[in-house]
DOVONU-497864 format. One record per residue: z, x, y of N, C-alpha, C, O in turn; residue in one letter. Coordinates in Angstrom, 1 decimal. Layout:
# DOVONU-497864
atom n_z:Z&n_x:X&n_y:Y&ca_z:Z&ca_x:X&ca_y:Y&c_z:Z&c_x:X&c_y:Y&o_z:Z&o_x:X&o_y:Y&code:A .
...
This chain:
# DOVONU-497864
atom n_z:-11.4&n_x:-0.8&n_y:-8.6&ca_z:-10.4&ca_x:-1.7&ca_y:-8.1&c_z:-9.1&c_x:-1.4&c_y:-8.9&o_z:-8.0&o_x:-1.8&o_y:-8.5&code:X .
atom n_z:-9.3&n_x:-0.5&n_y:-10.1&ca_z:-7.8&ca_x:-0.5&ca_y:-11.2&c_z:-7.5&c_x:0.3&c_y:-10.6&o_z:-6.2&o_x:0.4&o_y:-10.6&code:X .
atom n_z:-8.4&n_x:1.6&n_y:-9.8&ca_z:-7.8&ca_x:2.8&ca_y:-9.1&c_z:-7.1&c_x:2.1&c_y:-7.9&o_z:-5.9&o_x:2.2&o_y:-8.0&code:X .
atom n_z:-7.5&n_x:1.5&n_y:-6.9&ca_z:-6.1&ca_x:0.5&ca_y:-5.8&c_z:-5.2&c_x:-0.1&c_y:-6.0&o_z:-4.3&o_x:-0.5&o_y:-5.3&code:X .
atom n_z:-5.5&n_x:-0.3&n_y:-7.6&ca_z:-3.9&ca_x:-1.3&ca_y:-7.8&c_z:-3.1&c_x:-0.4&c_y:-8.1&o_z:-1.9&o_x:-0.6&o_y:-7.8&code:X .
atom n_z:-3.6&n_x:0.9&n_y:-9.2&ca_z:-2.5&ca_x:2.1&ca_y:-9.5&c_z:-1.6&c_x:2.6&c_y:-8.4&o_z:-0.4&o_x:2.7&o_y:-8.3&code:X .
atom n_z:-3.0&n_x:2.9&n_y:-7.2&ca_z:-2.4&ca_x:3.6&ca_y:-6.2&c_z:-1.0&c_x:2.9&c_y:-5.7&o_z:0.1&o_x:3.3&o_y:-5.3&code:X .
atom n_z:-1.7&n_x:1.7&n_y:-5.9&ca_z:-0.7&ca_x:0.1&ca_y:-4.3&c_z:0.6&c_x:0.7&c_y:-5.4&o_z:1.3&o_x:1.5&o_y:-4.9&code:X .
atom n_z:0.8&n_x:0.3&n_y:-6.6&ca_z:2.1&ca_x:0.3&ca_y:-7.7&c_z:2.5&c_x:1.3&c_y:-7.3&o_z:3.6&o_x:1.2&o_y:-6.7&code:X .
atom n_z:2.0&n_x:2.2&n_y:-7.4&ca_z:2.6&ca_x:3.9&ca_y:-7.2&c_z:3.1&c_x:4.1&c_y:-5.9&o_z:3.9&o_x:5.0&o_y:-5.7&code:X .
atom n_z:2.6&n_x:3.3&n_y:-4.9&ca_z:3.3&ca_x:3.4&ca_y:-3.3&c_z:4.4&c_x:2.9&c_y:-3.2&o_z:5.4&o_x:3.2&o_y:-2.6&code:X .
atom n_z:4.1&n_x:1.8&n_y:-4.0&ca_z:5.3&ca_x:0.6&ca_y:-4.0&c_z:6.6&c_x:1.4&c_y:-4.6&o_z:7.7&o_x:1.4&o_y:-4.0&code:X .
atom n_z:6.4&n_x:2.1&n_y:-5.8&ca_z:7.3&ca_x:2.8&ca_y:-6.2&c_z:8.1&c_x:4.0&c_y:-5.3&o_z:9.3&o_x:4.3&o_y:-5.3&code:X .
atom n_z:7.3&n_x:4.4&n_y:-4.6&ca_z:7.4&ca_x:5.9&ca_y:-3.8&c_z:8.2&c_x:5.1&c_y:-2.5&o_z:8.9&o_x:5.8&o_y:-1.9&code:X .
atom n_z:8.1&n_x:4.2&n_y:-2.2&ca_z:8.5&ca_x:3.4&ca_y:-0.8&c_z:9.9&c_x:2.6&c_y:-1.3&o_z:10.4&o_x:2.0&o_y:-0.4&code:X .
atom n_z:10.3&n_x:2.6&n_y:-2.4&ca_z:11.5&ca_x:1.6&ca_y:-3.0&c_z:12.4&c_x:3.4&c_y:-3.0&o_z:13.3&o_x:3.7&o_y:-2.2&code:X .
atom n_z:12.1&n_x:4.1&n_y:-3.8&ca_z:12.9&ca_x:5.6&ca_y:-3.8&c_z:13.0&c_x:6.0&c_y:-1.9&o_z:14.1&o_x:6.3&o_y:-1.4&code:X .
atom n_z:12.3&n_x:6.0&n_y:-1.3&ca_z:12.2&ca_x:6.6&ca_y:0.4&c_z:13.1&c_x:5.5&c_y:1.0&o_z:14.0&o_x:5.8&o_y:1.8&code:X .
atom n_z:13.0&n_x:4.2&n_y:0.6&ca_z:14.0&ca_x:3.3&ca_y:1.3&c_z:15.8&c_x:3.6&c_y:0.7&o_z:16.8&o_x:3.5&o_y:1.3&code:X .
atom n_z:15.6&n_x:4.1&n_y:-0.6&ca_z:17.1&ca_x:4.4&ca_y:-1.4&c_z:17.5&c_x:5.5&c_y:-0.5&o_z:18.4&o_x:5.4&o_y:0.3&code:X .
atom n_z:16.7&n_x:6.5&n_y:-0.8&ca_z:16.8&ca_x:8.0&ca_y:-0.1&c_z:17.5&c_x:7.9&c_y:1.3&o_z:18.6&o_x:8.4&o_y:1.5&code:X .
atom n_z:16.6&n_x:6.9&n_y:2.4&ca_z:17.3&ca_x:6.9&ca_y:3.7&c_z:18.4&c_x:5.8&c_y:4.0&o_z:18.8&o_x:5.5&o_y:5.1&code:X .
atom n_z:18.8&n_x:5.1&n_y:2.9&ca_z:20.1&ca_x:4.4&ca_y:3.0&c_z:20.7&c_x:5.1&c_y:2.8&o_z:21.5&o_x:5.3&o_y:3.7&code:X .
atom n_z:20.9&n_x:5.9&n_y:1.5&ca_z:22.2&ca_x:6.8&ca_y:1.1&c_z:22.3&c_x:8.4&c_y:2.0&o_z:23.3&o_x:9.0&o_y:1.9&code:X .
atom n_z:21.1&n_x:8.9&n_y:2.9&ca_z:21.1&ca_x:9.8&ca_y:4.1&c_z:20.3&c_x:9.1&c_y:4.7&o_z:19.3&o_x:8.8&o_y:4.1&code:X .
atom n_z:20.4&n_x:8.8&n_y:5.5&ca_z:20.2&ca_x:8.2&ca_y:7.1&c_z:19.4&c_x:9.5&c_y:7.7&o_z:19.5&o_x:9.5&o_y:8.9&code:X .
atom n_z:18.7&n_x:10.5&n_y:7.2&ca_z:18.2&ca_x:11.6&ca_y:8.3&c_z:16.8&c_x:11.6&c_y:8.7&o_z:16.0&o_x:11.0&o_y:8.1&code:X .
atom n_z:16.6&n_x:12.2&n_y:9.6&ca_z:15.3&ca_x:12.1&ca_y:10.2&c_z:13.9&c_x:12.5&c_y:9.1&o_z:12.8&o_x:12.0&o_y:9.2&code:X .
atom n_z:14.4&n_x:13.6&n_y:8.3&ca_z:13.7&ca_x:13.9&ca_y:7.3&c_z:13.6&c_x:12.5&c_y:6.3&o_z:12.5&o_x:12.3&o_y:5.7&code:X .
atom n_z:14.7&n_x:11.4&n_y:6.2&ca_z:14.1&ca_x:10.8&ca_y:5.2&c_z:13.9&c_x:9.8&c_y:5.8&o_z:13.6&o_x:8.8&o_y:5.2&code:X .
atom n_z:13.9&n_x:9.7&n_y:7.0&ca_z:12.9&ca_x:8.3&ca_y:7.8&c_z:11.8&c_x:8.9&c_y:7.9&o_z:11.0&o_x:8.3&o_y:7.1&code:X .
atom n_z:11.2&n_x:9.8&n_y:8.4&ca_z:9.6&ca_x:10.0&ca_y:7.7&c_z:9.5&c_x:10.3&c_y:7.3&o_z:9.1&o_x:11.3&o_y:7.7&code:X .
atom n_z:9.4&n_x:10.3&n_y:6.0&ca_z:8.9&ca_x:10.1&ca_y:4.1&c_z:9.4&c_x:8.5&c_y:4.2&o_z:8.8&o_x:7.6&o_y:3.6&code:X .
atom n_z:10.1&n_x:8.3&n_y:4.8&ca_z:9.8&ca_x:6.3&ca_y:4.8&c_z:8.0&c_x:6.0&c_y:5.2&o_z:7.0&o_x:5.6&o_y:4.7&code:X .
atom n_z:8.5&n_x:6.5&n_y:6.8&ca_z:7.6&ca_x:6.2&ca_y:7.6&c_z:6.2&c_x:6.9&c_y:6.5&o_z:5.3&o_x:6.1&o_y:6.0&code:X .
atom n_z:6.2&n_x:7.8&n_y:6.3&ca_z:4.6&ca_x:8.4&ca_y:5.8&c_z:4.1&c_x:7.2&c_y:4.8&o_z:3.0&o_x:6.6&o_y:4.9&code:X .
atom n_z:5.3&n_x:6.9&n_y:3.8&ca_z:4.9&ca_x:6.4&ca_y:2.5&c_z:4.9&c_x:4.5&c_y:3.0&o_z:4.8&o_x:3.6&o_y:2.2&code:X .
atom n_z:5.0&n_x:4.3&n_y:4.0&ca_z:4.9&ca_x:2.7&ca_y:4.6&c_z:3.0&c_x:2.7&c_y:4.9&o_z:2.2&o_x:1.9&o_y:4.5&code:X .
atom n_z:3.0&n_x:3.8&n_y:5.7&ca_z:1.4&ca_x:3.8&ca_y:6.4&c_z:0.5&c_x:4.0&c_y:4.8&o_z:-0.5&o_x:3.4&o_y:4.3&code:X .
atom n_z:1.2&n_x:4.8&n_y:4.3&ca_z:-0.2&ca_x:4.7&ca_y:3.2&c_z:-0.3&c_x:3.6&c_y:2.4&o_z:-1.3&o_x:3.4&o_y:1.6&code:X .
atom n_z:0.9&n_x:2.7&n_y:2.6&ca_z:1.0&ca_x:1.4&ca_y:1.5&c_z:0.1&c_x:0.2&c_y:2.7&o_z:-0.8&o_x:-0.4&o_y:2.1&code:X .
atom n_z:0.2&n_x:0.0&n_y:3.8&ca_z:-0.5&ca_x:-0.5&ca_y:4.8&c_z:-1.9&c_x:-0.2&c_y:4.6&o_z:-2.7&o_x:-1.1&o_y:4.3&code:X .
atom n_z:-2.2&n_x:1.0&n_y:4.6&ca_z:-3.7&ca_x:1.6&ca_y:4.2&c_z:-4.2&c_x:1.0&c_y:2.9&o_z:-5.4&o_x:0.5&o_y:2.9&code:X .
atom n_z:-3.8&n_x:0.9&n_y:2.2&ca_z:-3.9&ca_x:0.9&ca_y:0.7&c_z:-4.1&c_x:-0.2&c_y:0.4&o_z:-5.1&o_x:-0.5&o_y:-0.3&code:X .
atom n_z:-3.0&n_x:-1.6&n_y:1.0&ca_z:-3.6&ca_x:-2.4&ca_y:1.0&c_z:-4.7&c_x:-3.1&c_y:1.9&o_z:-5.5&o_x:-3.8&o_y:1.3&code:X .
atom n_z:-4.8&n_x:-3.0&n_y:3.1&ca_z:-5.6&ca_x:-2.6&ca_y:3.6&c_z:-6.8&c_x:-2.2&c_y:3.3&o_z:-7.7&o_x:-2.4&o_y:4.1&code:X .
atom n_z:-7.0&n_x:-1.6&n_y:2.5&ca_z:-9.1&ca_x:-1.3&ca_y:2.1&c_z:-9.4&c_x:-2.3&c_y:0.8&o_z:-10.3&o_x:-2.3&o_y:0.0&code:X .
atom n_z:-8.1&n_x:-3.4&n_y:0.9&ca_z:-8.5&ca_x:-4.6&ca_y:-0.4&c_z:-9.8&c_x:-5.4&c_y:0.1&o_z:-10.6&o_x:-6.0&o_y:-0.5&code:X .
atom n_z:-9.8&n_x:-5.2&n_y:1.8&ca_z:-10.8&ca_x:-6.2&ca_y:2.0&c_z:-11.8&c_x:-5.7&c_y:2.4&o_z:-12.7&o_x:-6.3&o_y:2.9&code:X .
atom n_z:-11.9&n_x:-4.6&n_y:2.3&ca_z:-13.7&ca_x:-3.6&ca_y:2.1&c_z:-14.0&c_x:-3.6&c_y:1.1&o_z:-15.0&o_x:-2.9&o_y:1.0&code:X .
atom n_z:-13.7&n_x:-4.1&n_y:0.1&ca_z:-14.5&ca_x:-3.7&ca_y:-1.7&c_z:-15.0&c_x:-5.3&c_y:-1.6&o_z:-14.3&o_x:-6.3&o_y:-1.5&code:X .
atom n_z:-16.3&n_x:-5.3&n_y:-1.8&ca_z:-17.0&ca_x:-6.5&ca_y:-1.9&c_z:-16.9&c_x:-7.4&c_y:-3.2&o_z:-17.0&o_x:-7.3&o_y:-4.4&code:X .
atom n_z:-16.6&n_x:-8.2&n_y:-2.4&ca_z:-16.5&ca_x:-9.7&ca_y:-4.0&c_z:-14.9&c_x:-9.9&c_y:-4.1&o_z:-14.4&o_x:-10.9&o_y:-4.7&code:X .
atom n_z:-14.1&n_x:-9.0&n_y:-3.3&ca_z:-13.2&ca_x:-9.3&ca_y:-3.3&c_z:-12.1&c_x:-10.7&c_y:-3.2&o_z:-11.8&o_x:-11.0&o_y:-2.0&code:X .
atom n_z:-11.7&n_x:-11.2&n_y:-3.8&ca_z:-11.0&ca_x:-12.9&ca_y:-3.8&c_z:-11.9&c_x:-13.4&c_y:-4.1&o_z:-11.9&o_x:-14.6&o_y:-3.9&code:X .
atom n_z:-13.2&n_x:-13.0&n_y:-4.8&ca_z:-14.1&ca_x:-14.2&ca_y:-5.4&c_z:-13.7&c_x:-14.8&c_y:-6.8&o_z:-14.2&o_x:-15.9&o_y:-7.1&code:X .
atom n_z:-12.7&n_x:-14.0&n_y:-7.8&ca_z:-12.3&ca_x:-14.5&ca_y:-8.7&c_z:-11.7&c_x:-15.9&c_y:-8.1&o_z:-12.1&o_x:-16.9&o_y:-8.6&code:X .
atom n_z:-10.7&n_x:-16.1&n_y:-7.1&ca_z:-9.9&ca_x:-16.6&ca_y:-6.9&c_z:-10.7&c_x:-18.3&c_y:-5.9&o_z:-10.2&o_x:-19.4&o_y:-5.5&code:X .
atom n_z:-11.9&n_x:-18.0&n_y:-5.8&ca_z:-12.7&ca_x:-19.0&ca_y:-5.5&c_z:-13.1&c_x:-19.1&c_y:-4.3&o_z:-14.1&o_x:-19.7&o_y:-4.0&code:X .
atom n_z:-12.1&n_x:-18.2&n_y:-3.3&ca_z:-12.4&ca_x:-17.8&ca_y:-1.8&c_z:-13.9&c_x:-17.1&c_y:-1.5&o_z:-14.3&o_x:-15.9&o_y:-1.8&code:X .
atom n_z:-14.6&n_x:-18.2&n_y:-0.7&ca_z:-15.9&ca_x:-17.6&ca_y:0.1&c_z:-15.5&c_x:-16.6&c_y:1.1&o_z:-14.8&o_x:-16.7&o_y:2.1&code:X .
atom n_z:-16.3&n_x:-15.1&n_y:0.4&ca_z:-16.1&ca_x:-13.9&ca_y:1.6&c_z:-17.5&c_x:-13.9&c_y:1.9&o_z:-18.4&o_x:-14.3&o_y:1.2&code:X .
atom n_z:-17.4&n_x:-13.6&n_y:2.8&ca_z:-18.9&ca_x:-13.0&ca_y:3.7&c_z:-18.7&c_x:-11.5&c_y:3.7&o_z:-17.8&o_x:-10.9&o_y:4.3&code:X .
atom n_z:-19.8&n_x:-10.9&n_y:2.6&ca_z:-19.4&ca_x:-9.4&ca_y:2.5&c_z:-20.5&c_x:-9.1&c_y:4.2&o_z:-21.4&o_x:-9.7&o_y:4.7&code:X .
atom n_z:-19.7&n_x:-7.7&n_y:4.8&ca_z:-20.3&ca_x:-7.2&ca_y:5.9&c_z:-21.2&c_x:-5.6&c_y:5.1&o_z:-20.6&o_x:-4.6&o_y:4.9&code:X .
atom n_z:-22.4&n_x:-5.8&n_y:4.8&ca_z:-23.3&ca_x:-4.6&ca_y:4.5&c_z:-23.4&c_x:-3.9&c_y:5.7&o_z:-24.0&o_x:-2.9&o_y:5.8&code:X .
């Protein structure tokens, strides 16, 4: 789980530089490296709710799916 949160941080970061990048050039090259680095932050978080026990700290009943 410390390895998804690194990742999610590290996207977050790579997606705050890709959003700077295509403000200050507007080009098609840096709208996709937006676009790339958006889907993998989607993905990323996104597999928060495949790792089982997930939000159980937080007191939330999951029904893990085996």
């Amino acid at each position: 789980m410390f390895a998804l949160h690194r990742k999610t941080v590290t996207l977050d970061r790579e997606l705050k530089a890709a959003e700077a990048a295509f403000t200050a050039d507007p080009t098609e090259e840096n709208f996709n490296a937006l676009s790339g680095v958006r889907e993998q932050l989607l993905s990323a978080v996104g597999s928060e709710a495949l790792i089982a026990g997930f939000g159980a700290a937080s007191g939330r009943v999951v029904d893990v799916i085996s």
